[in-house]
C-alpha positions in Angstrom: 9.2 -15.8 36.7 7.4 -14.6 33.5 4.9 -11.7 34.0 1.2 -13.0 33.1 0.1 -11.1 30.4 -3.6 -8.8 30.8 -6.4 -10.7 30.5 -8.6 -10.3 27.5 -12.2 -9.2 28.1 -14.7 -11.7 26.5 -16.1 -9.2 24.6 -12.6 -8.5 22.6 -12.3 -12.5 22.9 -15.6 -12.1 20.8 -15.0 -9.6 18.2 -11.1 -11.4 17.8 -12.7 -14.7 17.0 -15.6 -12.8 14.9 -12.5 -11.6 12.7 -11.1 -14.8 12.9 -13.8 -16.5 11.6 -13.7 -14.3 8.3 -10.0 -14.3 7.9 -9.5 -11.1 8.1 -6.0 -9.5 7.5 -3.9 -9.4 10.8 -3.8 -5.2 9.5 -7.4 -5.1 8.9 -8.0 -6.9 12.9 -5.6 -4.6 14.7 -7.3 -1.5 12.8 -10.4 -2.8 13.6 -9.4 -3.2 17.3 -7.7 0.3 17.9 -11.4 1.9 16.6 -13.0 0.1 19.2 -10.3 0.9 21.3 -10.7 4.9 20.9 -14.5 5.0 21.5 -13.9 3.1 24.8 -11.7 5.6 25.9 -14.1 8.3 24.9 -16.8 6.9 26.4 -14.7 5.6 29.4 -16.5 2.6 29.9 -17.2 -0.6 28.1 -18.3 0.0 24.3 -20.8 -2.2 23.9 -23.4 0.1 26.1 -22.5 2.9 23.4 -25.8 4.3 22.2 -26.7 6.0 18.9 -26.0 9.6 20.8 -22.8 8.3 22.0 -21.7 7.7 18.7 -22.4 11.1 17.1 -20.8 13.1 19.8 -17.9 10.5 19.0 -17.9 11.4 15.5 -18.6 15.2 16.4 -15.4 14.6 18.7 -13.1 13.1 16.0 -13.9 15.7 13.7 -12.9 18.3 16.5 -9.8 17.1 17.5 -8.7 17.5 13.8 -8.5 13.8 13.0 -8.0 13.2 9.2 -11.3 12.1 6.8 -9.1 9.0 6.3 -8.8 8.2 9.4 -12.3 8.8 10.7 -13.8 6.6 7.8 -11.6 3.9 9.1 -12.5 4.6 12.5 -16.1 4.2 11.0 -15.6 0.7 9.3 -14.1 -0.7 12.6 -16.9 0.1 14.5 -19.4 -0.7 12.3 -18.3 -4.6 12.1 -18.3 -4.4 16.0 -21.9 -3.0 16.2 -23.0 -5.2 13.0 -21.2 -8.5 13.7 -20.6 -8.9 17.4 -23.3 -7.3 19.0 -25.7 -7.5 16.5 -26.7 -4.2 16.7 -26.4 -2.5 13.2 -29.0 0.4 13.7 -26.7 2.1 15.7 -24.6 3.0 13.3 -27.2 4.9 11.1 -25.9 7.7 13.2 -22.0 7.7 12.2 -21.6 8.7 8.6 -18.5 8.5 6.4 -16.8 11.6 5.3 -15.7 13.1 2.4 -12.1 12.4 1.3 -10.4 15.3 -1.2 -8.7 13.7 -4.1 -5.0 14.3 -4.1 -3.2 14.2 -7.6 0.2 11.2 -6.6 3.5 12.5 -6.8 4.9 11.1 -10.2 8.6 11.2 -11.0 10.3 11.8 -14.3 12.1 8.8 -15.7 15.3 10.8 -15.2 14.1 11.0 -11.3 13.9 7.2 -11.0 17.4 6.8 -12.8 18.8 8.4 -10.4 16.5 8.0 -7.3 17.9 3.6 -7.8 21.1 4.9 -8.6 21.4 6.8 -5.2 20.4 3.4 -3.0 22.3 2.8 -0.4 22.8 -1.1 -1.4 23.0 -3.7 -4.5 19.9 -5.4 -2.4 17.6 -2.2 -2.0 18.7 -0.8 -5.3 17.4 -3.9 -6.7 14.2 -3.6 -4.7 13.7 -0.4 -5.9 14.1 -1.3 -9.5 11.4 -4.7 -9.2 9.2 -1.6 -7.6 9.0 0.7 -10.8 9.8 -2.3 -13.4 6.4 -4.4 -12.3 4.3 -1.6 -10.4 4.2 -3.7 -6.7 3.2 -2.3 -3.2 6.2 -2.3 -1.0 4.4 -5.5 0.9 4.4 -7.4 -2.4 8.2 -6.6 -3.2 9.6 -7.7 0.5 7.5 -10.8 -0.1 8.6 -12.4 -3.0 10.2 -15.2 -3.3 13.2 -16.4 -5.7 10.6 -19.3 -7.2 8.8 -16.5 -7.9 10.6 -15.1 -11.2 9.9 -17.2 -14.2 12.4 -16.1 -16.7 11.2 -18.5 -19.3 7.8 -16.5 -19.0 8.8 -13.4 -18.1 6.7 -12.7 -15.7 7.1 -12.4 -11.5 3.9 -14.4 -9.5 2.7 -12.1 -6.5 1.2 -14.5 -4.5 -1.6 -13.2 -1.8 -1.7 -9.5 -3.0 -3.6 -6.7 -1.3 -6.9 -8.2 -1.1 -5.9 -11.7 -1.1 -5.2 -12.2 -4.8 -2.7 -14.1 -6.6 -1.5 -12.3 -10.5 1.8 -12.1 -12.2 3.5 -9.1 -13.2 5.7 -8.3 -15.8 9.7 -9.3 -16.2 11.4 -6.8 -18.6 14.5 -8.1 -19.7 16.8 -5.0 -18.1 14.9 -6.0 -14.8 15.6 -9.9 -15.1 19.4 -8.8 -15.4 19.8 -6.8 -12.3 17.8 -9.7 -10.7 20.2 -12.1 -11.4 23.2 -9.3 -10.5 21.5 -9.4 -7.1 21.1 -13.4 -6.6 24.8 -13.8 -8.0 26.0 -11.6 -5.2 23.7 -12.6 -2.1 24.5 -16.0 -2.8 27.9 -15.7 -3.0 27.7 -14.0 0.4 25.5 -16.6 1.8 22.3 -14.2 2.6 19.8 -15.9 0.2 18.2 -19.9 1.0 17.7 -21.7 -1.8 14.2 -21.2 -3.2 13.8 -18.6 -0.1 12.7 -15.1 -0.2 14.3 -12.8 -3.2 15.1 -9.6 -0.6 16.1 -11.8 2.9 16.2 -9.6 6.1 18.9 -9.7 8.3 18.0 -12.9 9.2 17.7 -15.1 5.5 14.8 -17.1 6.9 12.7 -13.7 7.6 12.1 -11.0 4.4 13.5 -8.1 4.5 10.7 -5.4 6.3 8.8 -2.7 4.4 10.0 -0.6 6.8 13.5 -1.0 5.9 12.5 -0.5 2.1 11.4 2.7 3.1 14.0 3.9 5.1 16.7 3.2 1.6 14.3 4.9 -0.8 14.4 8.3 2.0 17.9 8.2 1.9 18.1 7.8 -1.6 15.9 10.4 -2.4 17.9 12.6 -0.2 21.1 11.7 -1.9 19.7 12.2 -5.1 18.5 15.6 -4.1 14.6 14.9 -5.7 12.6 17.7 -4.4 9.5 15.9 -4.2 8.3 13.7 -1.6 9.1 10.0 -2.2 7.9 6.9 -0.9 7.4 3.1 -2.0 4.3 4.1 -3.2 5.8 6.6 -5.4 7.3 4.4 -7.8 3.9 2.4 -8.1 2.8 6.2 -9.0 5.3 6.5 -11.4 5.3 2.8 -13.3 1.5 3.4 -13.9 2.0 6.6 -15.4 4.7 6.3 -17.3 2.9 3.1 -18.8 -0.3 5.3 -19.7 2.1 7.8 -21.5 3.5 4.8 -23.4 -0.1 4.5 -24.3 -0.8 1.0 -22.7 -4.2 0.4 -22.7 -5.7 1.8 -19.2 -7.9 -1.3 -18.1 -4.3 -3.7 -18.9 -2.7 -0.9 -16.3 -5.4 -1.8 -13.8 -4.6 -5.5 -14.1 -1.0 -4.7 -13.4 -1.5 -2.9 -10.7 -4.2 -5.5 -9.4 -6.8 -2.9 -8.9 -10.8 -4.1 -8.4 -12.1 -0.8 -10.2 -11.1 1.0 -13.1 -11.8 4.2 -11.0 -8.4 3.9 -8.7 -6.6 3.5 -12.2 -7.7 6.3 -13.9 -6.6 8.7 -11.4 -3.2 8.6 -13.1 -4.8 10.7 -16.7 -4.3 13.5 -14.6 -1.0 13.3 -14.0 0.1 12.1 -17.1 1.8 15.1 -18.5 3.2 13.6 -21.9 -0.4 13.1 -23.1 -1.6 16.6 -21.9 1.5 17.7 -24.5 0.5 16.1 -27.1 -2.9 17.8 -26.7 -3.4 21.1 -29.0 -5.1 23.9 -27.3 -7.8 25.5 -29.6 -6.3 28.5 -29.3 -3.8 27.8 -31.5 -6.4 27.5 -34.5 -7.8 30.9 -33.6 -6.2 34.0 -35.9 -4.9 37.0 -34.4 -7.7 40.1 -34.5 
């Protein structure tokens, strides 16, 4: 006999469906969730009696227990679509207020680091993967979710369907990259691990993609292997496409588009860590004579 699973209360019945209703990300509802979730437990009892005290001794508490600004503004957005949308009580809320979140330069590799960062990959498949990650700029989600139909080699291009934020766009499909694509397909087909028309990375199972987290698990090891003294992630070689790009001087708002960012603000973080430009720039003091 099957254990029956916990009952849920109507009023996280209420704010599921409220997400629901607005097709929210299935991320974006379990984020939303876990912030309700924590003032519960602070409060220890139901939140929906939470007054406007109650939630800035939450806040005050958060900030004490060290929890990161990142964290606390996304605490923040949960809990303000629970007070706004399913209770209907958006005053409340007046006394939360975001934080401030310090800018952090991205760690940016040299193109010598990302030879040998793909070289060091444990496997044809995540060396690959690695290589579609720095070639086109993709989040780690948008690499494990391609599809082979999605490379047009006629075109050139790779479609990312349903992006972050729910937006189709097509990257670029250099013609090094389109080789060690078809290296890759030559070789899990011939072992029978990709479906015809399936996903471009299978997991274990071919009808399932491979998981992020297994993406990110090969680009550790490789970077460990490769002895990079820097610390790497997925994210990393998005870092490192978009900067390298902006040192090839292509045009910083085309670099937004690739990337599929909404504000030109995200993309121009990566002026400051493109050193090739700051060389090329001539300090004044070399026009200054010796006294």
């Amino acid at each position: 006999m099957k254990p029956s699973s916990p009952a849920i209360s109507p009023l996280r019945q209420r704010m599921i469906d409220d997400m629901r209703m607005r097709k929210l990300e299935p991320k974006t509802r379990t984020a939303y969730l876990r912030a309700v979730e924590k003032l519960a437990v602070f409060l220890k009892r139901s939140p929906d009696t939470a007054s406007g005290e109650d939630l800035r001794r939450f806040q005050l508490y958060l900030v004490d227990q060290g929890t990161s600004p990142i964290t606390i503004n996304a605490t923040i957005v949960g809990l303000k679509f629970f007070f706004d949308v399913t209770l209907g009580r958006s005053q409340l809320m007046a006394r939360m207020q975001t934080v401030h979140v310090p800018q952090k330069l991205p760690v940016v590799l040299s193109r010598d680091e990302v030879s040998r960062l793909i070289a060091a990959a444990p496997n044809l498949k995540s060396q690959t993967a690695l290589s579609v990650a720095y070639a086109t700029g993709l989040r780690v989600s948008e690499v494990v979710s391609l599809k082979v139909t999605d490379i047009d080699s006629k075109r050139m291009t790779l479609r990312v369907e349903q992006g972050k934020g729910g937006k189709d766009r097509y990257a670029i499909l250099s013609p090094v990259l389109l080789e060690r694509l078809r290296a890759w397909w030559r070789l899990a087909h011939a072992q029978g691990k990709m479906l015809p028309g399936g996903w471009l990375f299978p997991g274990l199972n071919p009808v399932e993609p491979l998981a992020a987290r297994q993406l990110n698990r090969a680009i550790h090891s490789a970077a460990e292997i490769a002895k990079l003294d820097k610390r790497v992630s997925m994210h990393t070689l998005r870092h490192s496409f978009a900067t390298h790009l902006l040192e090839q001087k292509v045009d910083i708002r085309v670099i937004q588009v690739m990337l599929g960012h909404k504000k030109l603000e995200t993309t121009a973080v990566y002026t400051h860590v493109a050193t090739e430009i700051l060389r090329e720039v001539v300090s004044p003091l070399e026009a200054v004579q010796p006294a």
